[in-house]
N, C-alpha and C positions, 0 to 999 in steps of 0.2 A: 136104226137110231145111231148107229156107229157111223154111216157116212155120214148122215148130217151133223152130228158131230166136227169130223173132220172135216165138214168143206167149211162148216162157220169156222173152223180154225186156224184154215188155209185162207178163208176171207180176210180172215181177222189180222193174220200175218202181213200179209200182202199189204193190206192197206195201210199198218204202222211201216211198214218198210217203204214204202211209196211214200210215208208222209215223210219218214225220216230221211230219205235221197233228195228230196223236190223241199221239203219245208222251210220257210224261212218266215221273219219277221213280216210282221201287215205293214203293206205299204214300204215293201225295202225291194230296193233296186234289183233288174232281173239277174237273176245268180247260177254260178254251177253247182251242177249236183254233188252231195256225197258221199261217201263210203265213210264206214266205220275206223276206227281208228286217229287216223289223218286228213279226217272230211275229206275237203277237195283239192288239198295239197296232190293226192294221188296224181290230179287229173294235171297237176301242172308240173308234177315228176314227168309225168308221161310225153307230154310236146317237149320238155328240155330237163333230162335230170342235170346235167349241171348249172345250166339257167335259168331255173323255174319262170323267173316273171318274164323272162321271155313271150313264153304262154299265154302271158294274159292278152296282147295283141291280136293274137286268135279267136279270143273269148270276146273280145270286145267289139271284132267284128262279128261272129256271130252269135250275137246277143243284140247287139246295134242301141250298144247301149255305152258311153261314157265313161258312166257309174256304174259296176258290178260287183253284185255280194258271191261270198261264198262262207267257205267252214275251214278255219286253219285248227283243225284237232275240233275242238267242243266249242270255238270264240268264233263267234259271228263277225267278218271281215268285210270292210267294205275297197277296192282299191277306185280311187279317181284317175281318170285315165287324160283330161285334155285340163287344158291352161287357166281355164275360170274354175273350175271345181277345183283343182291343187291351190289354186288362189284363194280360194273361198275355205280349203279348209286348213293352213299354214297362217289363215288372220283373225281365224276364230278362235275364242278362248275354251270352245266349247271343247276343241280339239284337241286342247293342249297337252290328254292326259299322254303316257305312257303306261306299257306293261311292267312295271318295276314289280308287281304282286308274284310275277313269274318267278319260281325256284330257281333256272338256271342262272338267269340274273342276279339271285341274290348270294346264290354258290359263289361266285366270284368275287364274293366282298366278305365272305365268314356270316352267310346266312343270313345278310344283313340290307336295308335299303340302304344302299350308299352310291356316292359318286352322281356325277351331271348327266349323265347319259338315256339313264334308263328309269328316270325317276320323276312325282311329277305333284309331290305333295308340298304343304307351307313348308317344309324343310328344308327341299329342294331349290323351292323361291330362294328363301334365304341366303342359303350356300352359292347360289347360282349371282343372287344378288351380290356378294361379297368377294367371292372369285373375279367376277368380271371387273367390277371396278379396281379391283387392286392390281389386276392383271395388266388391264388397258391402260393404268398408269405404270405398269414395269415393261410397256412396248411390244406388251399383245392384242393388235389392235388400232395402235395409232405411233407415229413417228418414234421414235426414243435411238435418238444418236449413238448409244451405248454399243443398242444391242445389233443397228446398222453396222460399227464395226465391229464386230463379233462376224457377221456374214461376211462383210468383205476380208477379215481374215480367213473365212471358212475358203471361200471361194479365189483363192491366192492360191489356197496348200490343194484346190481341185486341180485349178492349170498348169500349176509345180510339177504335181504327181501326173499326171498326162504326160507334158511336153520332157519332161527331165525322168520319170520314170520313179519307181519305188526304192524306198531307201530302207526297208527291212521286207522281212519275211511274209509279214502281215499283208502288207500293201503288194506282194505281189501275187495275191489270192484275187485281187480286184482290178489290176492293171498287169499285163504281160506283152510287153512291148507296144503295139498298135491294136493293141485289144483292150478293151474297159469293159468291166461287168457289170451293168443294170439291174436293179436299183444300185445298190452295194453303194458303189460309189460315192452314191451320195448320201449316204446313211449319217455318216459324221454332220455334215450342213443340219440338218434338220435337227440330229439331235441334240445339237448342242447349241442349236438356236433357241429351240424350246425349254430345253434345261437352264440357258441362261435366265429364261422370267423364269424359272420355278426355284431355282438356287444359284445363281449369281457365280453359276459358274460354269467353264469352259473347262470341254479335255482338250488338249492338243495334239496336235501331229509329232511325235518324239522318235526317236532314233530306234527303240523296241516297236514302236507299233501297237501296243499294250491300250492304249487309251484309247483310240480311234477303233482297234477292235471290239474295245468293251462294247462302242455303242454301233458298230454295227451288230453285233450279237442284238442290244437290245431292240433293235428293228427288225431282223430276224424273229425275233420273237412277239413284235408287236403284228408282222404279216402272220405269225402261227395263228393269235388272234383270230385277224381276220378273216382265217380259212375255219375255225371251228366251226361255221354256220352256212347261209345263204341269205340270200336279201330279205326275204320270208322269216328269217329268224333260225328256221331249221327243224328237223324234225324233233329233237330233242328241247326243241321250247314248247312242244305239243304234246311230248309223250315225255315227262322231265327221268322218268324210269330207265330210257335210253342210256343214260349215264353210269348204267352197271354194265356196261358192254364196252367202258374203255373210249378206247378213240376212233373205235367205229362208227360213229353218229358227231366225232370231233367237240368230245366234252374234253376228252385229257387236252389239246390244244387249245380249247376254249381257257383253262381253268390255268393252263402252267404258261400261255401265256401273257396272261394277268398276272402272275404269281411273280413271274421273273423280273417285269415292269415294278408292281408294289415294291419288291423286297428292293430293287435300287434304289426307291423312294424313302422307305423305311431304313437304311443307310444312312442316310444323308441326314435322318430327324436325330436317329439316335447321334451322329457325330456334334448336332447343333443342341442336343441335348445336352451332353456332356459340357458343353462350349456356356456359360452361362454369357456371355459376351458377345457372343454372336445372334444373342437375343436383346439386345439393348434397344432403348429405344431411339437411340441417334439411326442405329442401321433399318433401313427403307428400303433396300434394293435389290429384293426376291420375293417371291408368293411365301415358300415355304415359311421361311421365319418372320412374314408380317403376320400369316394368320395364327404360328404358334404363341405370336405374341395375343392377339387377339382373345383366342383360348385359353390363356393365361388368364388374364382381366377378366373374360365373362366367369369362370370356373371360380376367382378369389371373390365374387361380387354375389353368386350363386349360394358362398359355402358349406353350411350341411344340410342344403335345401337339395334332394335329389331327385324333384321333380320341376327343377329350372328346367324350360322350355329350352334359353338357349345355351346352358350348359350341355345340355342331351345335345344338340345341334354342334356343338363344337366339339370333335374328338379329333385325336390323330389316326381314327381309324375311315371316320369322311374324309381326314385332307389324304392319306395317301391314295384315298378311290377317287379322290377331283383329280389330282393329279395324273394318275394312271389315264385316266379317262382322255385327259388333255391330251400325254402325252403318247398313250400308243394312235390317237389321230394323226397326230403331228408325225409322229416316224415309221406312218405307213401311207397314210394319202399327200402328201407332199414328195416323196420321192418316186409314186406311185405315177402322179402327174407329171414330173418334169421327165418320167421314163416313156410315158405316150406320147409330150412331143417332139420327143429324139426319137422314136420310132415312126412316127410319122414324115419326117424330114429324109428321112432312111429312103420312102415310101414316096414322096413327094420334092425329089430336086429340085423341081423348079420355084415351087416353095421356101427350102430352104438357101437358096442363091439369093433371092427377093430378100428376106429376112437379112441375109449377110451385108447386102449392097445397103438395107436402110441403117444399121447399126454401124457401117463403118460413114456414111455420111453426114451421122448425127453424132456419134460417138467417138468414130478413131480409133485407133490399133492403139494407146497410149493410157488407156484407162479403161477400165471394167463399167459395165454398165452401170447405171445406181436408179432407185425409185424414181429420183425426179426425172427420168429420162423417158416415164413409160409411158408417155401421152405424148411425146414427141417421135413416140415409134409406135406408131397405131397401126401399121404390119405387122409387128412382131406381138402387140397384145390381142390384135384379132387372130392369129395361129391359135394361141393359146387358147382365147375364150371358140376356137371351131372345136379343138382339140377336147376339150370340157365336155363341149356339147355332143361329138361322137361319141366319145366316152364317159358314161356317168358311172361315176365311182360307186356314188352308191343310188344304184336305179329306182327302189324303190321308199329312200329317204330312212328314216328312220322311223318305224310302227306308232301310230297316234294312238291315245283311247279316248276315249267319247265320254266326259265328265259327266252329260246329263244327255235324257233324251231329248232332239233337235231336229231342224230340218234340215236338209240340204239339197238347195232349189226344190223340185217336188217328191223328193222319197223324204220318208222319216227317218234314222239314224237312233236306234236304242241306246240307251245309257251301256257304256261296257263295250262299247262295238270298238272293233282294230280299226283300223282308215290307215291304209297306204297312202299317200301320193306319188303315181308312175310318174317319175324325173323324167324316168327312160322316155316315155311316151310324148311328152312335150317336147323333148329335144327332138324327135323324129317326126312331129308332126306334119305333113306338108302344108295345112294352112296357115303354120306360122311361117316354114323355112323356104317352100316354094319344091326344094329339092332338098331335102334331108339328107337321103345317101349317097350325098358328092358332099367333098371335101371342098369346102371353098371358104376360105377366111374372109375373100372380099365381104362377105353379106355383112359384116360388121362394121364396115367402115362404109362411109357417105361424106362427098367432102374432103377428103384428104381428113377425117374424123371418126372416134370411134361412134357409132349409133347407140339407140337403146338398150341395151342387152338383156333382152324377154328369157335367157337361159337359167337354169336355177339349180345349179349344182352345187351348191352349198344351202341348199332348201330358203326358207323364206317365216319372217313374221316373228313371233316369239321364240320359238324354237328352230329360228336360223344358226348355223353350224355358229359357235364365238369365236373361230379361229378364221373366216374368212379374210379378215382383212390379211393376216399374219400370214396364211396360205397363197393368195395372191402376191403378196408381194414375195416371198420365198419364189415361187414358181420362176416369177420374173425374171427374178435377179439371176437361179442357177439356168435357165434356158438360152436367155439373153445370152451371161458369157460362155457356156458351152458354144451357143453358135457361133458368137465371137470370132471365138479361138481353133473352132477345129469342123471339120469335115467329117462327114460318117457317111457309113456304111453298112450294110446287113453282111452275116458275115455265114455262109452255106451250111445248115444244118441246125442254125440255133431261131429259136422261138421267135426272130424279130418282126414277125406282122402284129399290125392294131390287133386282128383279131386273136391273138395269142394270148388268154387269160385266164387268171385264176381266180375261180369261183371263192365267192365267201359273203360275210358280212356286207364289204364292199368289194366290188370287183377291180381285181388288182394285173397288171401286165406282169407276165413271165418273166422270170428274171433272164437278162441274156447277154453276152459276151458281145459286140460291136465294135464293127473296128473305124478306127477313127487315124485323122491325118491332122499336123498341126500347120494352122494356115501361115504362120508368120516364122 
């Protein structure tokens, strides 16, 4: 009686355990298996622990399948791996959702759903609605002469400090003679680009160096960010309990580099808070205090009604997580990018010679390059859109959730399900690119013209990155005149290949020392 026993029990095991390794939703795309814990995260630790979606190119071939499920912790996951399926689910509304329910996202904001990023309720419409347009009229997004020259003074005090050398102590932590340090460098440009739409205001390059380091510190600290995770999210968005182990699993990085981002924002409210004048309504000309004004009015119109819809919706506790949100984009993938294509040029002389010969025939040694000039230098914008496309900052986009259940083409997709879109995957495809792993700008030009650009590194549809235009043209403007002005070089022992990168969030180049020559 005792074995039979045991063997129905050994049956019995077996087959929940089998059901639990192998199971998946009816009629959901072929998937990997997995383990307890970190489902089938394990199995893409295992092909690349510091690149996990690496992996999934592996899977995709052997599954021979596109679309592939699996298990990130307990959430049914689905990643799309080729160009109509990321298409089809970046224009669906069905996809539009995100994980904002997850703890470690909400750790970040004081327990709270807040900020653009990771959220995906009528709130977020809102917020998102009201951001962007106030944004894109303060020249995030579309032309605004202002904050044009705001860059091209950024980009004055770049070739200053190169070619004439550092004028304090600060500044020679980031240039030392024929040496400039990547990203660093260009930490000031971006962040004081994007501070300008959010506070109307500029640090400068001063004789201490004080200002300029503030905000490379705060991109320092927005790549801490980026490194708290992986493209996946990370294991501690699976296991959110990870977070009592410190910065082993990169929650303290997650958490104090948010923390250090907010609290300069939080700065800046309470200084315009005090300022009742600096809220007036003649002034127009920053995010922060149009929406504090905002807030104001809905809150005086709400008054001891405290379940106004969009009093709750307006706090200073959403605007410093829009903010943050914005801005640690802004002063980690913008300096992030213009450092892949000075490492590429490093990599690619003949490249970079082309690129010099189009911008001094169009341009001239006499003046810095400017927006209107990048359709007249479709070499120098096809570099950058190759460069994009070798390198996807963030390969596997931003995690979708599945608002209701739907189809997609012929699998079914559950309400609640994650949906990647592999970026990484379409840029490497060969039946778009012909040759993916060769570096060749030509393919973007036809004509002495840029072509279509099928690349989607700033994703696609509703939840397209809001800072692509502002990104693009940043890129531009600082690669443009680095090549301008000066010559590089890899320099023996420091991180300068493409493939030199650091895992996170988004995947980011090594920071590294390069030496350079100035042409003129």
């Amino acid at each position: 009686m005792f074995v039979v026993l045991l063997a129905i029990i050994i049956v019995l095991l077996t087959y929940l355990t089998w059901n639990f390794v192998t199971g998946k939703p009816k009629n959901s795309p072929p998937g990997i298996i997995r383990l307890p814990l970190w489902g089938s995260y394990w199995f893409l630790l295992w092909g690349n622990y510091y690149f996990p979606h690496q992996t999934v190119a592996y899977y995709v071939k052997k599954l021979k399948s596109k679309i592939i499920g699996c298990y990130f912790g307990n959430a049914y996951t689905v990643i799309v791996n080729d160009y109509a399926s990321v298409k089809e689910v970046l224009t669906r509304k069905e996809f539009d959702g995100r994980g904002g329910e997850n703890y470690i996202f909400q750790a970040r904001a004081n327990g709270k759903k807040l900020g653009m990023f990771f959220n995906d309720d009528y709130e977020w419409k809102q917020q998102r609605r009201f951001a962007l347009h106030n944004m894109r009229n303060l020249g995030f997004g579309r032309r605004h002469a202002q904050l044009e020259s705001v860059l091209a003074e950024e980009l004055e005090v770049l070739v200053d400090t190169m070619k004439n050398g550092p004028i304090n102590d600060k500044e020679k932590q980031v240039v030392d003679k024929d040496r400039v340090l990547f990203p660093d460098i260009l930490s000031p440009i971006s962040a004081n680009y994007i501070w300008a739409v959010m506070a109307n205001k500029r640090l400068p390059r001063t004789e201490t160096g004080e200002e300029h380091e503030s905000l490379r510190e705060l991109c320092k600290w927005a790549r801490t960010f980026q490194r708290g995770g992986d493209v996946t999210g990370g294991a501690k968005t699976m296991t959110p309990w990870l977070r009592y182990f410190g910065n082993l699993f990169g929650y303290t990085d997650f958490i104090n580099g948010t923390r250090a981002i907010a609290n300069f924002v939080e700065d800046f409210i309470d200084e315009l808070n005090d300022s009742n004048e600096s809220l007036s309504e003649e002034i127009n000309d920053a995010f922060i205090p149009t929406y504090l004004r905002e807030m104001k009015k809905i809150h005086a119109k709400a008054g001891n009604n405290s379940e106004d819809i969009d009093a709750k919706m307006f706090s200073t506790e959403q605007l410093v997580m829009i903010c943050t949100d914005f801005m640690f984009a802004a002063m980690s993938a913008t300096p992030g990018v213009a450092t892949n294509c000075i490492k590429y040029m490093i990599h690619y002389p003949e490249v970079m010679k082309r690129v010099q010969e189009e911008i001094d025939s169009v341009v001239g040694p006499n003046r810095l390059p400017a927006w209107d000039d990048r359709y007249r230098l479709p070499f120098t914008e096809a570099v950058i859109r190759e460069v994009m496309r070798m390198e996807t900052l963030a390969p596997l986009s931003v995690g979708h959730r599945c608002t209701e259940t739907t189809q997609l083409f012929e699998y079914t997709i559950p309400e609640g399900t994650l949906v990647f879109p592999n970026l990484s995957a379409i840029h490497s495809d060969p039946d778009l690119w012909g040759d993916p792993e060769n570096f060749r700008p030509d393919r973007f030009i036809k004509n002495g013209k840029i072509v279509k650009d099928l690349t989607l590194p700033f994703g696609f549809g509703r939840r397209v990155c809001p800072a692509e235009t502002y990104s693009r043209f940043i890129v531009f403007e600082i690669f443009a005149t680095l090549i301008q002005n000066f010559d590089f070089e890899s320099l023996k022992g420091q991180p300068s290949r493409p493939q030199d990168k650091t895992p996170g969030f988004a995947v980011q180049p090594k920071s590294c020392w390069i030496k350079f020559k100035s042409r003129r």
